[in-house]
Structure formats: C-alpha cells, structure tokens
N, C-alpha and C positions, 0 to 999 in steps of 0.2 A: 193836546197830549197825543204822542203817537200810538199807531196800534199795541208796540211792543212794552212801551208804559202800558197801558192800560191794561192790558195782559198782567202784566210783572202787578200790579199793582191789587187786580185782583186777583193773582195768587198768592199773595202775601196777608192780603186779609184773609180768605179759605184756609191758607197756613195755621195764622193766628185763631182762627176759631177753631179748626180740629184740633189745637194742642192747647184748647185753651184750659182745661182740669189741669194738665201737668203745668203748665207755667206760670197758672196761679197756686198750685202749692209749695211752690219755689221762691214767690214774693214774699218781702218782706211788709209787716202789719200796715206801714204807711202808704204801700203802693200797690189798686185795685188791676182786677184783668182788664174792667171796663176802659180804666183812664188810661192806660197803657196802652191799650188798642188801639183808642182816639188818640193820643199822644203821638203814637208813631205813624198811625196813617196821615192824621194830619200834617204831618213833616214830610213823608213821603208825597205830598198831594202840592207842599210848597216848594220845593227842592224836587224837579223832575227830573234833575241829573243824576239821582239815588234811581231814578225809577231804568236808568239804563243797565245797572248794577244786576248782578243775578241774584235770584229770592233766596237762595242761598244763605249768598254770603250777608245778605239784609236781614237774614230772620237770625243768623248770626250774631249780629253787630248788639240788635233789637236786645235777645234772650241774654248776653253778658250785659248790657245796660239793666235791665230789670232784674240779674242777679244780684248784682249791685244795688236795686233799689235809687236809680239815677234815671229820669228821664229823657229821650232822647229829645232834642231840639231846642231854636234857643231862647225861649220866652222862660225857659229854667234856666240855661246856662250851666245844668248838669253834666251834656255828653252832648256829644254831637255825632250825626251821621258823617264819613265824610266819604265822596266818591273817589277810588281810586279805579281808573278805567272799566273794567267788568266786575269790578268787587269793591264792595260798601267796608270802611273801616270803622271804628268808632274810637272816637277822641275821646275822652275824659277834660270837661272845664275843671276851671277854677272854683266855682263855685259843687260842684260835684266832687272836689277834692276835698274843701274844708267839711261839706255833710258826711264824709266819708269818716273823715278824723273826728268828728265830734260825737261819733254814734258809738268811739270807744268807748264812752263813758271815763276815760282817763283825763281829759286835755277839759278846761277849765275854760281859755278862751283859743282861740287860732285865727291869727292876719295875714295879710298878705301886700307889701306896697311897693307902688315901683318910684326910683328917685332920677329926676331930671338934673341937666346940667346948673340948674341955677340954684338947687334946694342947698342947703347946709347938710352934709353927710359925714360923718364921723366915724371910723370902725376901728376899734384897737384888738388886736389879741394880746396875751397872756397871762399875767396870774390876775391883774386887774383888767377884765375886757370889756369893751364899752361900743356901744352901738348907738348912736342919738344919729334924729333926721328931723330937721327943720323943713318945711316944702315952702318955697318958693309960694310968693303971692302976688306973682306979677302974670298977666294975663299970657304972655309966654314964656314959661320956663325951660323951654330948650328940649334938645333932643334925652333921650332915657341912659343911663347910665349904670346904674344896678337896679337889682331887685332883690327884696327878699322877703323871709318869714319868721314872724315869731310866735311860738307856742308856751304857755303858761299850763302846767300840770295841774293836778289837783292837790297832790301836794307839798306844791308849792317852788317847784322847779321851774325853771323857763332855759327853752333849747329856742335858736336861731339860725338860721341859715343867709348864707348873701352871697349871690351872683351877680357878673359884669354882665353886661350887656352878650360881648363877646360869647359869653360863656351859654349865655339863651340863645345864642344865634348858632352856635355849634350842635347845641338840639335841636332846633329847628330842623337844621339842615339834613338830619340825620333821621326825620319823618318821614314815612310816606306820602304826607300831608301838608308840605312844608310850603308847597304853589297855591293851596287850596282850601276853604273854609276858613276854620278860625285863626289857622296863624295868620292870615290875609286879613278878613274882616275883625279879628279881636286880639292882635299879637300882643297887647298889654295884658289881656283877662291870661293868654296860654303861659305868659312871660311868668305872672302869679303862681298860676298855675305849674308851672316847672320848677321854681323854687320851692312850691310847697312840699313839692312830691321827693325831691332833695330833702325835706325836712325829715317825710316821712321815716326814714332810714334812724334816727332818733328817737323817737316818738313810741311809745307801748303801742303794738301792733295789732291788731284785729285781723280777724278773718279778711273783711270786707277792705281794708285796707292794702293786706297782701295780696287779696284776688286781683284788686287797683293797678300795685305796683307790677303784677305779672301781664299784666292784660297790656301796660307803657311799652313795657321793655321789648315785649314779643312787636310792637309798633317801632319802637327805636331800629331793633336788630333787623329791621325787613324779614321778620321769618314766618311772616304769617301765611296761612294757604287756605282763605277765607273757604272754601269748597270741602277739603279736608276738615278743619278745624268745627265747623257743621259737626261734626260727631265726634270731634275729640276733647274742645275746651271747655264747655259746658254738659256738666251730667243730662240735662233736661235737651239739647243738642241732640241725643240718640234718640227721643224720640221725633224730634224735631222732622230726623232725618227720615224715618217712615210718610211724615207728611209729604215732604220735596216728592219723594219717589210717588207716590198717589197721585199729585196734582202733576204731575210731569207726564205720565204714565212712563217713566222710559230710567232706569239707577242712573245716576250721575258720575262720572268717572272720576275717578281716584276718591270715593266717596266714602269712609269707613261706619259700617252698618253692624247694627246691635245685633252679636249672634242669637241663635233661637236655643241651642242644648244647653249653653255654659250660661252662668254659671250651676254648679249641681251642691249640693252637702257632701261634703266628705262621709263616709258609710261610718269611722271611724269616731270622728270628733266631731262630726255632726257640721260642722265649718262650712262656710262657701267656698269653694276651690275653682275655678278656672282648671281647661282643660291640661294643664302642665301638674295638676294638682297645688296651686299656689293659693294660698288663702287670700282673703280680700283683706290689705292693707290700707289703710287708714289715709296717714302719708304720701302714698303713689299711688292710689287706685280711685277712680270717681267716689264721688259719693252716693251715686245711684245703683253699685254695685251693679254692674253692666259690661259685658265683654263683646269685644268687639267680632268682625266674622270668623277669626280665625283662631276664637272660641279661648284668648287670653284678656285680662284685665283691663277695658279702656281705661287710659295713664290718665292722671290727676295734672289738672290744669297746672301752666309753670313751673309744676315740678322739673329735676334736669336728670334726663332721661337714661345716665351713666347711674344716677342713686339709686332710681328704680330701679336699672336691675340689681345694682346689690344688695339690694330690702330684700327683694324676691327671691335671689340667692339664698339670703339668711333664711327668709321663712321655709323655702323649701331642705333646707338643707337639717333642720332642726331633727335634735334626737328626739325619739318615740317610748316617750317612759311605757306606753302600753307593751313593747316589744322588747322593754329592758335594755334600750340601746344607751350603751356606756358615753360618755361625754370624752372630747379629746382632753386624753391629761397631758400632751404638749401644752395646752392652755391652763394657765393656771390663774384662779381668782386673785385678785389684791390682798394683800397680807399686811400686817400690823407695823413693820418697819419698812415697809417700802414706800418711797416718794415722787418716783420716778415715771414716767410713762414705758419707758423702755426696761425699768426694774417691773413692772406689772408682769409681762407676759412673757414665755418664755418660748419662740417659736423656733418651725424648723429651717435649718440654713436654705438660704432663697437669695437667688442672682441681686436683688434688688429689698432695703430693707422696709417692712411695714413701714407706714406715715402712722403716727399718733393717732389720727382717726380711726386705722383700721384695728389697729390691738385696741383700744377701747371696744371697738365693735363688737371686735370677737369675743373681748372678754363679756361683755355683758351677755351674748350668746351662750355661753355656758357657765353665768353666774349660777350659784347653786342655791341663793337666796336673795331675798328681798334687800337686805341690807348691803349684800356684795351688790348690787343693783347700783345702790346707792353710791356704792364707794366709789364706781366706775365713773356715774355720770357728775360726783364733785369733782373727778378729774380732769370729762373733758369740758367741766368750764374756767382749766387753766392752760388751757392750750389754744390755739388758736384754728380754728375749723367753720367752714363756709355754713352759711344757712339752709342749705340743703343736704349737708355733710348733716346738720341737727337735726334735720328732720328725718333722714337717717337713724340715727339714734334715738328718737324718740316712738320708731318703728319696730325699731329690734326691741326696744325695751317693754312693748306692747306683745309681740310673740313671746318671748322669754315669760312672761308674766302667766299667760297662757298657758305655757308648756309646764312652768311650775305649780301654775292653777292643777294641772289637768293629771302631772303627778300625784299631787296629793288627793284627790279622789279616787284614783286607783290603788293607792298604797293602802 
C-alpha cells in the first residue's frame, strides 16, 4: 500500500469515527455504526484503487450507502464502491435494489432474470399479455438476450418489466462506471439490476426507494461533483464536511459548508427561516434543516432545482394574516360549475399562457380553505405533471395549510 493510500485510508477512518453519533442516528434499525465501519474499511482495505480516490468523495459514496441502509461491497451485493479517477462513485446492486423494494412493505414478492438465446421466451402485449420463460437446460445456453422483472403487490396486482440486451447496454454505456467494477465483473447481477430499477417507476414508492432512483440518475447524467456533493446530497454530508476540513487542516475548494447564523426563527411565526426569510420546506430543503454559507437552505437531494425555487417563491411570497394582507383576487378558488383547468383561475394577460401546473399552484396558494385545497389537488390528478412538478404541490399545500393554520389563531 502506498503512502498516499495509507494516508487516505486513515483519514477515512478518523472521518468515520468523529462523525460517528451523527451517522448513526441517520441509520436504519438493521444497520449498526460498528458494522458499517468494518464493512467499509474493509473494502477499502481490498480494493486499494478506492484508496486513490479523495476521502471526500469516499466518505460520500459510504454515508448515501448507509442512508440507504445498503452495504458497501461485494460479499452483500448491496452497493458497491466504484473508482472513477480521483472520486469514489457508488453503484447500487441488484440485490440492494430488490432490499430496497421490499422494505416498502407493499411488493409481496420481487425477481429479477436474465434469458439466454437458447431459453423459450414469450412476451405479448395487449388486452391479453403474457410473459412465459422456459431457461434452457443445456450446459450452454448462449449469449443474454433480455432481461427483466416481475413484482407481485400485496394486493394482489403484478407489474413487469423487459429489456433487450441492447437496451442494458445503452445504460451501461451511459455510466461513469461502464469500464469498471461490476458492470465488468457482475454485468448480469447490474443487467437485473437495471431492469429492476425500470420496474421501480411502477411500483408504490418509498422514500428509500426514490432516494435510490435519484442517487441512479444523478450516475446515469454524469452530474455528479463528488467534492461538492460532500455537503449537498446527504443532510448528514454537512457535517461530514466539518470533519474533511479538520483532518485536512486546509477547506477544500468548491466545498459548500454549513453556515454558522442561518438558520434563525422567524420573530413572527416562530418558523425556521433562512437568511432570505424562506421557511424550511419539506420538499426542497435537507432534512437536517441546515443552510449552506451563504446562509440559504441546503437543497434536498434530486430534488430539480427549477421547483425549488418556485416552492421558495410560493413560501416567500405568502400573505401575512397577522398584517391583514388581502389575497390576489385575480386568483380565484374553484367554483361548483367549473371543470376546466383553465375555467379555474382567472389571470392577468401575460406574453405566454400559465401551464396547468402553475394555476393549480396558485390556486391552492390562495385557497381560503381546506376543502378548496382539496378541490385543487383532485384537479391536478387529471392533468398530466412531472414528479417534481408534485412535489411542488405537495409543498405549497404544506404552507397554505400553515398560513390558514396561523389565520385562524389570530382571528
């Protein structure tokens, strides 16, 4: 092992033990601080090509595996490290995807199998669809041809998924990862593994699940900035980042660090507010309620970063029943004969017109009750809007709730 392994190797332990209180109250009941430690040093100890990696983006990789409740290496077949030049990535297995899905408590059973040229394969769509696979029981059954997954609900539904070949080799190629680790050594377990995660999109969704599917995609898109991300994708991350800087003795450039004033209580509603005065949303904001130096909200993991700001717009923007501030009555609530998205709201003329997402928004912004609440959000599940366009609205419908909370104690 060279100097600079050794080094990196024990700064990654000193990491893991100054932050060991905060990242064990962030595991999940199955997974100790102890075994986690052993788990990952000992991977770093087999794999010294992780140890050329910065601690960084390693204590990174580590703390979203154990948010997950996935271990890293492959005697689980949970996660894996994997090295991409000076920064550690972390892959999500096969076997880390199905513990994923079955911890919804929804999914009854979940598989995953791949079919050779020689096996019997069948797939029909439409009003009768049929999916049968006989496997080949000849000692060579040929090269891989699809893959896919089936999931059985609890009750009593079953979703499917099936990919070509082709079509895992298109994700492949579209990894960081794609020369190295387990698409190399395990391309059948990752092959599973990608159609499951295709499943996912079907499947009643968990937290643990969606954190999954954001942790992929941010690997798929190359946009990860393993150094940065250190303080941005994991709440437990910001403190993380205190340690780097300790053991380094020296900040790390483009490093984003936990401010020390923000966040403060609102004097008024007593709120967490960030230095913009924006309250801590749910939705876009960590869950550690933690703002970054420049004393605004560190943003919520895969959240997309156009939504955030218009949560944050909404919150800041809300009328102040303590100060009698009137509501725009350009806006107007849903009414007993309207059916319409664009019959909803009646705005003012604008170069370019609202999308349905946005008059729902607004309307629920100045719904004047719980039940206009309601009337909004049976609307926008007849429309068609992205899942972060929802969680959007499941933000605003959180402030609005609030504000008409906070009315009625003052009235």
């Amino acid at each position: 092992m060279q100097a600079l392994q050794k080094q990196n190797l024990s700064t990654i332990a000193q990491m893991l033990e100054k932050n060991r209180d905060s990242i064990a109250s962030a595991l999940p009941k199955h997974l100790t601080i102890e075994r986690l430690t052993r788990v990952a040093l000992g991977e770093l100890r087999t794999n010294q090509k992780l140890l050329n990696c910065s601690p960084e983006s390693l204590m990174s990789a580590i703390v979203k595996a154990s948010h997950l409740g996935l271990e890293v290496g492959s005697a689980m077949g949970h996660a894996y490290l994997v090295p991409y030049k000076t920064e550690a990535s972390l892959i999500i297995g096969y076997r880390g995807m199905l513990a994923l899905a079955r911890r919804s408590g929804e999914i009854q059973s979940i598989t995953a199998r791949v079919v050779y040229a020689k096996d019997t394969f069948e797939l029909e769509y439409g009003l009768e669809e049929k999916l049968r696979h006989v496997p080949s029981t000849e000692a060579a059954p040929g090269p891989v041809t699809h893959v896919y997954a089936v999931a059985k609900l609890r009750d009593g539904g079953v979703q499917y998924e099936v990919m070509t070949r082709a079509e895992v080799e298109a994700v492949r190629k579209r990894s960081r990862a794609s020369g190295d680790g387990p698409w190399v050594t395990d391309w059948e377990e990752m092959a599973r593994k990608t159609v499951v995660r295709r499943l996912f999109k079907y499947l009643p969704m968990s937290i643990e699940m969606a954190d999954a599917m954001a942790t992929e995609q941010e690997e798929e898109r190359h946009e990860v900035n393993i150094t940065q991300s250190a303080g941005q994708v994991l709440d437990l991350n910001a403190r993380l980042a205190a340690g780097v800087e300790t053991a380094s003795n020296e900040p790390q450039t483009g490093q984003t660090r936990e401010a020390t004033q923000w966040p403060k209580p609102d004097p008024e509603t007593g709120e967490l507010v960030d230095v913009r005065g924006c309250p801590w949303i749910e939705a876009a904001h960590s869950a550690g309620k933690t703002c970054v130096e420049d004393g605004t909200w560190r943003k919520k993991r895969g959240a997309d970063l156009e939504v955030i700001e218009q949560m944050e717009r909404a919150a800041m923007a809300r009328p102040d029943p303590q100060r009698g501030e009137e509501q725009d009555e350009e806006r107007e609530p849903p009414g007993a004969d309207t059916g319409t998205v664009s019959s909803l709201v009646t705005d003012p003329p604008t170069e370019q017109p609202l999308s349905d997402f946005e008059k729902i928004r607004r309307g629920i912004e100045t719904a004047p009750d719980q039940d206009t609440i309601d009337e909004w959000l049976d609307l926008s599940r007849e429309v068609v809007i992205t899942r972060s366009q929802r969680y959007a609205l499941e933000a605003t419908v959180d402030n609005r709730k609030k504000q008409l909370a906070a009315a009625e104690r003052t009235a």
